[in-house]
Backbone as CSV, one residue per row, in Angstrom:
resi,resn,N_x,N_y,N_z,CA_x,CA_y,CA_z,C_x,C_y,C_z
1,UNK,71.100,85.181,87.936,71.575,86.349,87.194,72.640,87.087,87.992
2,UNK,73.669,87.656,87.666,74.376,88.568,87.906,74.626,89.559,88.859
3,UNK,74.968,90.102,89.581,74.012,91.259,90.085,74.375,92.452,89.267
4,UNK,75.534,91.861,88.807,75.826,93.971,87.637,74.749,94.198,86.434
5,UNK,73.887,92.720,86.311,73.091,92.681,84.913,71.546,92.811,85.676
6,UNK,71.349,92.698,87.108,69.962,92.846,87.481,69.608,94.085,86.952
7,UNK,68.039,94.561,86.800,66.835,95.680,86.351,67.938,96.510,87.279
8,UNK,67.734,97.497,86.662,67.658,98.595,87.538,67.106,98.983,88.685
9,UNK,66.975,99.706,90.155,65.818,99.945,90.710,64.827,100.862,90.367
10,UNK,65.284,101.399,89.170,64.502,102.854,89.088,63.990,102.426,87.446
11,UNK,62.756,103.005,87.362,62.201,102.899,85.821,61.941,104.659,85.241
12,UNK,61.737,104.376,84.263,61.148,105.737,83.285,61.993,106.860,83.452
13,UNK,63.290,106.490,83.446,64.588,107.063,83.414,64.344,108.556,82.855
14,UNK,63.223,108.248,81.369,64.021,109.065,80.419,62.764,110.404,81.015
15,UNK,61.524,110.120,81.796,60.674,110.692,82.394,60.847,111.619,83.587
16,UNK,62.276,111.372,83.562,62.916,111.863,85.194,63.145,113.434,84.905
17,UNK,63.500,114.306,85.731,63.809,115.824,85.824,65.423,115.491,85.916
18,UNK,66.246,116.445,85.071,67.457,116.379,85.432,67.645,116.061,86.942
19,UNK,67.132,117.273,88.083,66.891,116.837,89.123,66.868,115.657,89.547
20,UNK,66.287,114.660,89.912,65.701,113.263,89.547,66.872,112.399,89.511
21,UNK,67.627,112.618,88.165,68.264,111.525,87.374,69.341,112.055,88.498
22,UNK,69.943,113.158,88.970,71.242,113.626,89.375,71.234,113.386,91.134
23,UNK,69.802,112.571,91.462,69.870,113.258,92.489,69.895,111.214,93.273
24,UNK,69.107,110.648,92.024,68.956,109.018,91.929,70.144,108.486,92.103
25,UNK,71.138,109.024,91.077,72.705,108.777,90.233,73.369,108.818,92.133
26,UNK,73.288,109.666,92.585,73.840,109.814,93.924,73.453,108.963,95.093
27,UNK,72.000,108.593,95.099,71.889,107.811,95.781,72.637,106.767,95.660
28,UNK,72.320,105.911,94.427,73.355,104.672,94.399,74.598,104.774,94.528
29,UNK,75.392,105.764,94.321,77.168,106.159,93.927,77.103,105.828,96.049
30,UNK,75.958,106.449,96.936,76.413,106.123,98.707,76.774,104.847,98.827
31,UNK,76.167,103.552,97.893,76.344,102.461,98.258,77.702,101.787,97.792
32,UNK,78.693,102.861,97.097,79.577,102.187,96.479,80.864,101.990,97.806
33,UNK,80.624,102.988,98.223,81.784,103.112,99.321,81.802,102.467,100.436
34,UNK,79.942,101.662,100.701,80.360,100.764,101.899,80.309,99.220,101.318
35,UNK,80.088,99.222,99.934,81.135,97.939,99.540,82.207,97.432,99.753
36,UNK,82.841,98.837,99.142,84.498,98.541,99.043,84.718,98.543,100.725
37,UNK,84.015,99.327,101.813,84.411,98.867,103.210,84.488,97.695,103.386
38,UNK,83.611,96.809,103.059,83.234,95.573,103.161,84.176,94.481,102.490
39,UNK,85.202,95.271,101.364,86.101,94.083,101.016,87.633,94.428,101.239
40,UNK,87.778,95.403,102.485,89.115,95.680,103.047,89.400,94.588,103.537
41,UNK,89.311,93.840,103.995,90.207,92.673,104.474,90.779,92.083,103.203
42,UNK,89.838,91.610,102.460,90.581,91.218,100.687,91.412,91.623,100.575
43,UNK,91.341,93.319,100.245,92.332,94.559,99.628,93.782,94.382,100.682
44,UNK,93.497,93.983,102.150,94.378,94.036,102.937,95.506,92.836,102.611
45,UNK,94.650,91.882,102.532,95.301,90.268,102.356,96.138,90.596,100.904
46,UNK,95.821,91.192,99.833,96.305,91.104,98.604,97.329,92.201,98.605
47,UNK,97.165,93.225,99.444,98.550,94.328,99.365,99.826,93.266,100.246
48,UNK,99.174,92.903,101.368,100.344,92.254,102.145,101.232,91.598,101.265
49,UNK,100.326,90.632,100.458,100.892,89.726,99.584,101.851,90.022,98.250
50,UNK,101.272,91.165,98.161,102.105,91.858,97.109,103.425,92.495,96.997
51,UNK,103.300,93.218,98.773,104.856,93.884,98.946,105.718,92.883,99.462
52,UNK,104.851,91.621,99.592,106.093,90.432,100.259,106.730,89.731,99.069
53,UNK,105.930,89.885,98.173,106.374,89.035,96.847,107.899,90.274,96.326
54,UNK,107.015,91.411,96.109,107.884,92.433,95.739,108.573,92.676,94.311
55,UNK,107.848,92.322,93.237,107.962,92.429,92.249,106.817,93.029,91.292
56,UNK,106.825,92.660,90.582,105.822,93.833,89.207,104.882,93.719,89.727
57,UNK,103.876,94.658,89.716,102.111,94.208,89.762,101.580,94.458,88.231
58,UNK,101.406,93.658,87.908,100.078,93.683,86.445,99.020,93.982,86.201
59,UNK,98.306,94.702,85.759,96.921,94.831,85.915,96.384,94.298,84.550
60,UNK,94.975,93.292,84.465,94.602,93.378,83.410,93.478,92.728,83.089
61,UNK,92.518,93.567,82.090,90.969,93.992,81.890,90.865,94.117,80.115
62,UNK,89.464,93.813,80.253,88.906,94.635,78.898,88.183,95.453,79.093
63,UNK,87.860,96.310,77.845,86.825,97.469,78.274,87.011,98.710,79.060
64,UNK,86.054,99.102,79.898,86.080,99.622,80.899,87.444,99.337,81.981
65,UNK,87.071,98.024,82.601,87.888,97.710,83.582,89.711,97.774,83.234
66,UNK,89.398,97.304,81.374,90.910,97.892,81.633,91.892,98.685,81.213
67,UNK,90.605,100.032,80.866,90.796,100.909,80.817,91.138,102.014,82.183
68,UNK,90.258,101.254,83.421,90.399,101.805,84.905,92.098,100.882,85.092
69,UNK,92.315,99.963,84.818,93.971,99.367,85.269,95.522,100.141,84.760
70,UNK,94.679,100.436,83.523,95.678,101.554,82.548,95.713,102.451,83.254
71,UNK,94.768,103.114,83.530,95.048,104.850,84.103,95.610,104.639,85.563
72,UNK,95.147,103.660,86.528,96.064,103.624,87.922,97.375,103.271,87.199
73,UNK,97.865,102.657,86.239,99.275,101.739,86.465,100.148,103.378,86.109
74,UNK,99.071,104.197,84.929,100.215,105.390,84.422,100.266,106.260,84.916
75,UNK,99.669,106.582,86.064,99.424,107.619,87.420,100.994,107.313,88.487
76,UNK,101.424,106.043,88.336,102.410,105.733,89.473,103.880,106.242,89.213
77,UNK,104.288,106.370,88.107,105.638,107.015,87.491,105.539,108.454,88.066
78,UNK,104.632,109.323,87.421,104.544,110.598,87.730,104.366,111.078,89.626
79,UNK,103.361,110.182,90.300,103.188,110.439,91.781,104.009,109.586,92.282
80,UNK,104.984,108.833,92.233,105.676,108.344,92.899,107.472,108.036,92.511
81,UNK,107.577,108.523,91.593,109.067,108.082,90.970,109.659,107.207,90.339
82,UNK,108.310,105.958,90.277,108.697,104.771,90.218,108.406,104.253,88.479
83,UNK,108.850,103.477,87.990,109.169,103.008,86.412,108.625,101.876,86.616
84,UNK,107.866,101.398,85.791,107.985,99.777,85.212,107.698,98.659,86.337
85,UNK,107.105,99.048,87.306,106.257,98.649,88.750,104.792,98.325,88.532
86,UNK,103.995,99.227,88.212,102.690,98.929,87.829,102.600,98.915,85.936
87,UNK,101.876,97.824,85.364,101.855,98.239,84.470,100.440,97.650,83.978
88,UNK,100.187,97.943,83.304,98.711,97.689,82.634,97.965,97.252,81.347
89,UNK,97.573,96.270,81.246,97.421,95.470,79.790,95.803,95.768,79.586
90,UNK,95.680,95.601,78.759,93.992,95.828,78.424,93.663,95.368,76.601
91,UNK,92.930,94.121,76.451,92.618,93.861,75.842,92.322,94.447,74.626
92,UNK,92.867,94.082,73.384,92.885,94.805,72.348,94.035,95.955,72.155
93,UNK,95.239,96.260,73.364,96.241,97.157,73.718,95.793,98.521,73.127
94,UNK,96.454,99.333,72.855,96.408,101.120,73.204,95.041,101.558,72.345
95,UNK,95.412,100.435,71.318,93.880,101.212,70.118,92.095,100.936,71.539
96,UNK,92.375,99.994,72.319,91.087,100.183,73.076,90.778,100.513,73.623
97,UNK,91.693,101.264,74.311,92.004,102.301,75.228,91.113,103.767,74.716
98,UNK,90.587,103.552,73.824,89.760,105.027,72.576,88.899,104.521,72.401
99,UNK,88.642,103.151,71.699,88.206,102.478,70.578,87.337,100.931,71.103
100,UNK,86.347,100.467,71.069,85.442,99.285,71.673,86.286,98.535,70.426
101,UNK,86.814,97.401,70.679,87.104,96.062,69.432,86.407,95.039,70.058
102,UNK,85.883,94.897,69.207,85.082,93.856,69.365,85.943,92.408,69.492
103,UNK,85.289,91.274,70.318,85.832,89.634,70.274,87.069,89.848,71.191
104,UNK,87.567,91.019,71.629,88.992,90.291,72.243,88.769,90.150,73.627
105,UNK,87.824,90.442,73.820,87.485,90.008,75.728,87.175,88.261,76.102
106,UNK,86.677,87.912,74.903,86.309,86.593,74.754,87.414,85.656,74.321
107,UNK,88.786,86.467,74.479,89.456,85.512,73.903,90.903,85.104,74.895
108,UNK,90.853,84.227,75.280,91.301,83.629,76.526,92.691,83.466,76.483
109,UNK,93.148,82.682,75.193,94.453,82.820,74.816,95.636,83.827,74.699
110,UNK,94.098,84.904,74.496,95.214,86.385,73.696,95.653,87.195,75.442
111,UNK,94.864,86.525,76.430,94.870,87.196,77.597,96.132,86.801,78.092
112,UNK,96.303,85.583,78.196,97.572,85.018,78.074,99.172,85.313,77.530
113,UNK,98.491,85.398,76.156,99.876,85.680,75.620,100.061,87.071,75.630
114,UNK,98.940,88.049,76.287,99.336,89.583,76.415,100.122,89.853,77.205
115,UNK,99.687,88.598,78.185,101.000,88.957,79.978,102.289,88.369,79.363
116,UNK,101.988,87.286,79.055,103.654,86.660,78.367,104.466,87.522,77.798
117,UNK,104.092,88.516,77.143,105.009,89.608,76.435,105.748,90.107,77.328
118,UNK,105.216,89.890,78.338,105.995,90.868,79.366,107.184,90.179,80.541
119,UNK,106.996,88.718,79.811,108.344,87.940,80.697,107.798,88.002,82.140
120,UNK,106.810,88.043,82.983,106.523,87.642,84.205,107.007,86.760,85.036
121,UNK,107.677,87.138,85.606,108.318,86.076,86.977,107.376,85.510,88.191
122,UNK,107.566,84.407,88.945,107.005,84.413,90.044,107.185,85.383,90.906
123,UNK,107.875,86.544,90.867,107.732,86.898,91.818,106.870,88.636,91.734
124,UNK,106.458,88.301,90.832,105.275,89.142,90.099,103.879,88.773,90.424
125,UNK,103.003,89.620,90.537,101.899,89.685,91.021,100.944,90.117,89.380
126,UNK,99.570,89.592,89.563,98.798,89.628,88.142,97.345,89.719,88.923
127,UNK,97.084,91.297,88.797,95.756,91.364,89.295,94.764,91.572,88.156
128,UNK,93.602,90.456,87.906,92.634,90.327,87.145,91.361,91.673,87.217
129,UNK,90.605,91.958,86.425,90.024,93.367,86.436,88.421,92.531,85.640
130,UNK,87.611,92.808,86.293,86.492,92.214,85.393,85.498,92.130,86.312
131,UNK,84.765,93.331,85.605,83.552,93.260,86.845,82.305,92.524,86.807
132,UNK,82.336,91.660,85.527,81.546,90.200,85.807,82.425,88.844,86.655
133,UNK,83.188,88.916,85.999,83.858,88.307,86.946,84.182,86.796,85.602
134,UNK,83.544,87.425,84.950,83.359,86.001,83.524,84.704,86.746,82.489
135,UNK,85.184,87.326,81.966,85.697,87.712,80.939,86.667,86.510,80.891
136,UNK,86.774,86.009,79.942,87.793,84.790,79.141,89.300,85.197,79.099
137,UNK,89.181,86.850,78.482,90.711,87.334,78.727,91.044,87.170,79.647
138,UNK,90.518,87.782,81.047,91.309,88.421,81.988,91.493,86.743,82.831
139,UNK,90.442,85.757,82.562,90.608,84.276,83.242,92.049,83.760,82.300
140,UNK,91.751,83.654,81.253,93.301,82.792,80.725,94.248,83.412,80.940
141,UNK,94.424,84.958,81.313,95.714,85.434,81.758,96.129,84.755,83.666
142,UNK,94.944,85.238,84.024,95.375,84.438,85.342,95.776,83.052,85.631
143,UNK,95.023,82.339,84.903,95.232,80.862,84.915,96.969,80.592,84.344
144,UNK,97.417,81.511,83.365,98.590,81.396,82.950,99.641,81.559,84.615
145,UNK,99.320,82.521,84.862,99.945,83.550,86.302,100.403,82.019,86.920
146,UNK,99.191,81.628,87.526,99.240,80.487,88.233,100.306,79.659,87.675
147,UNK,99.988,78.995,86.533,101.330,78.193,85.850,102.515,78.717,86.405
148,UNK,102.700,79.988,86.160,104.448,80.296,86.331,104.347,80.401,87.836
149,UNK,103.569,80.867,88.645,104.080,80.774,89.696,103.602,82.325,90.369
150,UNK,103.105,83.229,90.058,102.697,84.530,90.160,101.288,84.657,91.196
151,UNK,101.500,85.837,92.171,100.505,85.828,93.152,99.488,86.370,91.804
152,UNK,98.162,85.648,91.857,97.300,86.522,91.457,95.863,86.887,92.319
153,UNK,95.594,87.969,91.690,94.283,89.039,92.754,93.103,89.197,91.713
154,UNK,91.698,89.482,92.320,90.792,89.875,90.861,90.320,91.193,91.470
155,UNK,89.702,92.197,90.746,88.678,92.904,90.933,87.328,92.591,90.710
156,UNK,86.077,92.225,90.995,85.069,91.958,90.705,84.053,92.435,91.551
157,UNK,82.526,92.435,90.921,81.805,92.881,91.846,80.639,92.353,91.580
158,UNK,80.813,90.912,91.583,79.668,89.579,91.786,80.393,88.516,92.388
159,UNK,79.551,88.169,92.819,80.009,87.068,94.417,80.126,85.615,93.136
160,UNK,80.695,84.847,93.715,80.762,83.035,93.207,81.419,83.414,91.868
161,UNK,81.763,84.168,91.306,82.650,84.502,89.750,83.902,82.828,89.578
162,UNK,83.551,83.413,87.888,84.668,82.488,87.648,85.844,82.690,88.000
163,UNK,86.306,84.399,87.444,87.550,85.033,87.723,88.122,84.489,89.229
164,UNK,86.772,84.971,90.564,87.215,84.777,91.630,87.703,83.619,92.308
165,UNK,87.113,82.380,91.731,87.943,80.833,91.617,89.011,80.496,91.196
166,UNK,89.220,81.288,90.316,90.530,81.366,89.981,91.787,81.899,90.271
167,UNK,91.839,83.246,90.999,92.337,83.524,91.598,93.023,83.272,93.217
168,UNK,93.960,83.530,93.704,94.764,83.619,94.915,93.603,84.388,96.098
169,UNK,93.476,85.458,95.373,92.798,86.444,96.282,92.389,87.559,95.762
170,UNK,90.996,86.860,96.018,89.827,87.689,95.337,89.516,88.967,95.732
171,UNK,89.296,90.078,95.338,88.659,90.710,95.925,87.415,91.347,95.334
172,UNK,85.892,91.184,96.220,85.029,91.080,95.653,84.054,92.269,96.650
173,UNK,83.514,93.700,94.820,82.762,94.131,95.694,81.527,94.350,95.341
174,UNK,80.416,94.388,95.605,78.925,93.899,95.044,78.275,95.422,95.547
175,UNK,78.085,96.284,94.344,77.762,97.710,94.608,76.025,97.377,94.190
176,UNK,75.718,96.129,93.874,74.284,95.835,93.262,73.931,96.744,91.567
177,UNK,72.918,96.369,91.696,72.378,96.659,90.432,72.498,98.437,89.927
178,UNK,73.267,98.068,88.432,73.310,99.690,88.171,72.186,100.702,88.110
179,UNK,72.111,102.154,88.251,71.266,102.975,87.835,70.584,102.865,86.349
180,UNK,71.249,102.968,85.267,71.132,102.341,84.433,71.796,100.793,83.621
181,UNK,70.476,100.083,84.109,70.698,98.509,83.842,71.780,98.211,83.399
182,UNK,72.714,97.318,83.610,73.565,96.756,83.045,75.086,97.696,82.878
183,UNK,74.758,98.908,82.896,75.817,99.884,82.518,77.226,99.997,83.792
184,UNK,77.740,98.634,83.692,78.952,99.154,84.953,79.954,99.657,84.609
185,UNK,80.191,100.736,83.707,80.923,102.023,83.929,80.790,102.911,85.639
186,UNK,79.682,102.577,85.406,78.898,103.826,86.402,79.453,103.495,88.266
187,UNK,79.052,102.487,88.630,78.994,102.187,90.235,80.067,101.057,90.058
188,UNK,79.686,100.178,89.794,81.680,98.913,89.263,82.718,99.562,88.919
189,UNK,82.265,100.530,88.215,83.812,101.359,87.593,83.754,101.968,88.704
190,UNK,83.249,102.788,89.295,84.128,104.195,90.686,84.369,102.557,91.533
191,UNK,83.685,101.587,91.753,83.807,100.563,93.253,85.526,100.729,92.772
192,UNK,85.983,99.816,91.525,87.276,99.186,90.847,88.084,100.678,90.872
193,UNK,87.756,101.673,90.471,88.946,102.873,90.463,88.965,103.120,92.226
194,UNK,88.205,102.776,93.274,88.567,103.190,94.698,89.528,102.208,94.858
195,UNK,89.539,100.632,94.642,90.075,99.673,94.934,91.478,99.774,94.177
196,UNK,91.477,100.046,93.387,92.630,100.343,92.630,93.573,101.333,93.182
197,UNK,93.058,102.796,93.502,93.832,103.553,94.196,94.448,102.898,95.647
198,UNK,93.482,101.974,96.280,93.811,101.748,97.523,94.929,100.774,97.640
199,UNK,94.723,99.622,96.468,95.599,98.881,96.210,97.200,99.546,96.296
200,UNK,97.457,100.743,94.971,98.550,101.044,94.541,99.124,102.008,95.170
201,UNK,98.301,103.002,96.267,98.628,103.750,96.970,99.402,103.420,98.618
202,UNK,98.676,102.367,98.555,98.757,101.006,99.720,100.381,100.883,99.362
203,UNK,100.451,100.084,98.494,101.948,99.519,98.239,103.080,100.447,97.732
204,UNK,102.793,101.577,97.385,103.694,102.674,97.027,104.269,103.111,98.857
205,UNK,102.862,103.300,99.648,103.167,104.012,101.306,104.142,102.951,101.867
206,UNK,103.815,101.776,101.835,104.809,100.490,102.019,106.265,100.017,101.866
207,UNK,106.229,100.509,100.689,107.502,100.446,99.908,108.640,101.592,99.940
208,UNK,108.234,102.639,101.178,108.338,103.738,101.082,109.033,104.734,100.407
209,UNK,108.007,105.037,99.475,107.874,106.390,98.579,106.941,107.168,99.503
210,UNK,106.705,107.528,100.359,105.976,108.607,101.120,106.621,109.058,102.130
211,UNK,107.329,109.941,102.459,107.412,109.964,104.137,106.606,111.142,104.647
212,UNK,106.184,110.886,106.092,104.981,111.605,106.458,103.792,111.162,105.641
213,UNK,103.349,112.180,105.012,102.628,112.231,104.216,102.699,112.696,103.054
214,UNK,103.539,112.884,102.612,104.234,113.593,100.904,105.110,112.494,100.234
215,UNK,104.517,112.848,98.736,105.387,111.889,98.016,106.455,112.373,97.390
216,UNK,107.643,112.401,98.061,108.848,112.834,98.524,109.693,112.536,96.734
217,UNK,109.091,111.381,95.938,109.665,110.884,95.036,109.084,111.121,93.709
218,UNK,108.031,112.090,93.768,107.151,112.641,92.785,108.083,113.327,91.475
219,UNK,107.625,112.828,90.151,108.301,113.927,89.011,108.184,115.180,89.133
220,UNK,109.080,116.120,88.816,108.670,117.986,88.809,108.402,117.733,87.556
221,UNK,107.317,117.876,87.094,106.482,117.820,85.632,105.990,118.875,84.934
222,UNK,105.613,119.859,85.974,105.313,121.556,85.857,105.799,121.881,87.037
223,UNK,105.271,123.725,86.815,105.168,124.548,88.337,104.712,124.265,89.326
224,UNK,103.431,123.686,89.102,102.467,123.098,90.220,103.143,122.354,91.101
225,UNK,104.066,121.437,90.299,104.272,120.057,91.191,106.016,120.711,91.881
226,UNK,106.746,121.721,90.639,107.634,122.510,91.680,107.607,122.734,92.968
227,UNK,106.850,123.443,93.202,106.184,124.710,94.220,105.995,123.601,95.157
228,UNK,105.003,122.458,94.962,104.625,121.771,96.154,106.079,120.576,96.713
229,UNK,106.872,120.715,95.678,107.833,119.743,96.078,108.919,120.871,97.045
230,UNK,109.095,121.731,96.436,110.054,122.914,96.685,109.433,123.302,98.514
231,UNK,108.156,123.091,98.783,107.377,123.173,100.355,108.107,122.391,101.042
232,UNK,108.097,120.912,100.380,108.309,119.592,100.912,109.588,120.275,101.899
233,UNK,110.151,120.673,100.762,111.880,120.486,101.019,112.193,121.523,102.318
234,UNK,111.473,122.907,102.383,111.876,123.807,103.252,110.659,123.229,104.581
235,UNK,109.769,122.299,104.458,109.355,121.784,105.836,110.202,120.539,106.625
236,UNK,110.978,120.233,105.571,111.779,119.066,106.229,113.176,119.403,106.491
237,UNK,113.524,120.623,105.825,114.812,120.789,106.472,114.877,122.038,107.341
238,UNK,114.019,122.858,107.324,114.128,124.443,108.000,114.306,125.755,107.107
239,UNK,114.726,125.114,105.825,115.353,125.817,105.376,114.038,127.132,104.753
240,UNK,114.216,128.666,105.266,113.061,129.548,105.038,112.962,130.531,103.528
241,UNK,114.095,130.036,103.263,114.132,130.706,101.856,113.747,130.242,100.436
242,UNK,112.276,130.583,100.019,111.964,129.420,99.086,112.918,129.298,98.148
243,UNK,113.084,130.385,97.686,114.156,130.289,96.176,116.163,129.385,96.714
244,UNK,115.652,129.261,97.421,116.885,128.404,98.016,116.611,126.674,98.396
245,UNK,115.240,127.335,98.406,115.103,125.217,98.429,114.948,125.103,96.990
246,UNK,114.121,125.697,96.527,113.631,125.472,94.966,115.012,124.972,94.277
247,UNK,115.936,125.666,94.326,117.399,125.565,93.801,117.707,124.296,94.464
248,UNK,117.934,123.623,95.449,118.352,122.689,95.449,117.179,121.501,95.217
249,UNK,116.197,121.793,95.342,115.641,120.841,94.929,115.501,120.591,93.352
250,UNK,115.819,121.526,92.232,116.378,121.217,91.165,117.183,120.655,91.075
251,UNK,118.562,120.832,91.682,119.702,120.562,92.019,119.651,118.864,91.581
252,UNK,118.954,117.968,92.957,118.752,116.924,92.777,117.621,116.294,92.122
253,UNK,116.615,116.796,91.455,116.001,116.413,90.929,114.363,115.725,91.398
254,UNK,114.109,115.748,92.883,113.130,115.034,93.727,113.229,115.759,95.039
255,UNK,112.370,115.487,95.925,112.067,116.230,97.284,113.293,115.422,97.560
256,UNK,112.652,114.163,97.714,113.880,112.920,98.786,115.604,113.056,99.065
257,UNK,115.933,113.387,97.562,117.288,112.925,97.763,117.831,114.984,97.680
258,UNK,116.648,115.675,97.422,117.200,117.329,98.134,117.260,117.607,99.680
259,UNK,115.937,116.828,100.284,116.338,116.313,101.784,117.730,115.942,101.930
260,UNK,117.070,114.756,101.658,118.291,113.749,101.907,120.010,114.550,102.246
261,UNK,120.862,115.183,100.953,121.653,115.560,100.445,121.927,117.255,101.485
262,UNK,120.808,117.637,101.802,121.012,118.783,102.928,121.328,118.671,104.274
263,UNK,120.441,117.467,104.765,121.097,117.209,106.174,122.130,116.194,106.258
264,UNK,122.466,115.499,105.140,124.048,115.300,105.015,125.170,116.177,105.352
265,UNK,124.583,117.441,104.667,125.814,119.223,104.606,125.463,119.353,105.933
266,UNK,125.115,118.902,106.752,125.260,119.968,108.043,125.182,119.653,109.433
């Protein structure tokens, strides 16, 4: 059996004290984080591989999982500057993203021809999302990958998977059996959304969109993200007058190139 489909450890769920259920829920969520310790070398091997290739990364899932690939791929435009770099497919496309459809996880072909839409090159990367490690979609999309020539990666979190045979480089993390049976939203989903951040945050610091520690290449989307970009700008150049960085950092449109463009002037 599985390990995302083993019993639960805990019974009479529904017998529990809020207390209880909130306090159980936490215990297991400790074990998620020294999983994913446990599959940094994976995560390591598959970023390397990715910024050497240096082309698209793909993400793609049903369900849950690829619903967690969607939300990292549409997080990267806004925190980093970047377009059409990460992008994210998910079985059944935007309507499942809301909506459970039934049959399209099982369907191997359509996994396939979902990445094909997107003209994939070898020098594109196709990371698989499936925390059985069985889904038919997310296997016939990879198996396609392979054909053309594309690094591919999995997310999973059962050991010996099909997905993971199939893949370049697996990365595999085994958070064990859910709180409630079978339900890997819960501990697979946070393992796959840590791995995911680490993945895309990994290759964004790489590629450098960060310097220091600020993402120098971030959209001004509101005030919020003003204000903290408009900091950026008067810690990297000296400059003490906020309403004078703010202005040029409108000016150009990003922390980077309002840097950039100031210690050019001077």
């Amino acid at each position: 059996m599985k390990t995302t489909e083993k019993n639960s450890l805990y019974t009479d769920l529904e017998n529990m004290s809020p207390l209880e259920i909130l306090t159980n829920m936490n215990t297991e969520d400790h074990k998620v984080a020294i999983a994913v310790k446990e599959a940094i070398p994976a995560i390591e091997s598959l970023v390397k591989a990715i910024v050497e290739k240096g082309g698209r990364i793909f993400y793609i899932g049903a369900g849950t999982s690829g619903r967690l690939g969607v939300v990292d791929a549409a997080e990267i435009p806004p925190t980093y500057g970047v377009y059409d770099k990460f992008i994210g497919i998910i079985a059944g496309g935007d309507t499942a993203f809301r909506n459970a459809i039934e049959g399209v996880e099982d369907n191997a072909e359509l996994g396939a021809a979902d990445l094909m839409a997107y003209n994939p090159t070898p020098q594109d990367t196709l990371i698989g999302i499936s925390t059985s490690g069985t889904a038919p979609y997310v296997i016939g999309a990879v198996k396609k990958a392979r054909e053309i020539g594309m690094l591919t990666g999995c997310i999973v979190c059962n050991e010996n998977s099909a997905l993971g045979a199939a893949c370049d480089i697996p990365v595999v993390s085994v958070v064990g059996p859910e709180f409630v049976t079978g339900s890997t939203r819960m501990k697979s989903g946070t393992s796959t959304k840590l791995i995911l951040n680490m993945i895309s945050t990994s290759v964004m610091i790489l590629t450098g969109h960060v310097h220091g520690n600020k993402m120098v290449d971030m959209q001004l989307t509101n005030k919020k993200l003003v204000d903290r970009g408009t900091r950026m700008v008067m810690e990297e150049t000296g400059i003490e007058d906020y309403e004078k960085a703010k202005a040029l950092l409108l000016e150009y449109g990003n922390a980077r190139e309002a840097i950039e463009a100031y210690k050019a002037s001077i």
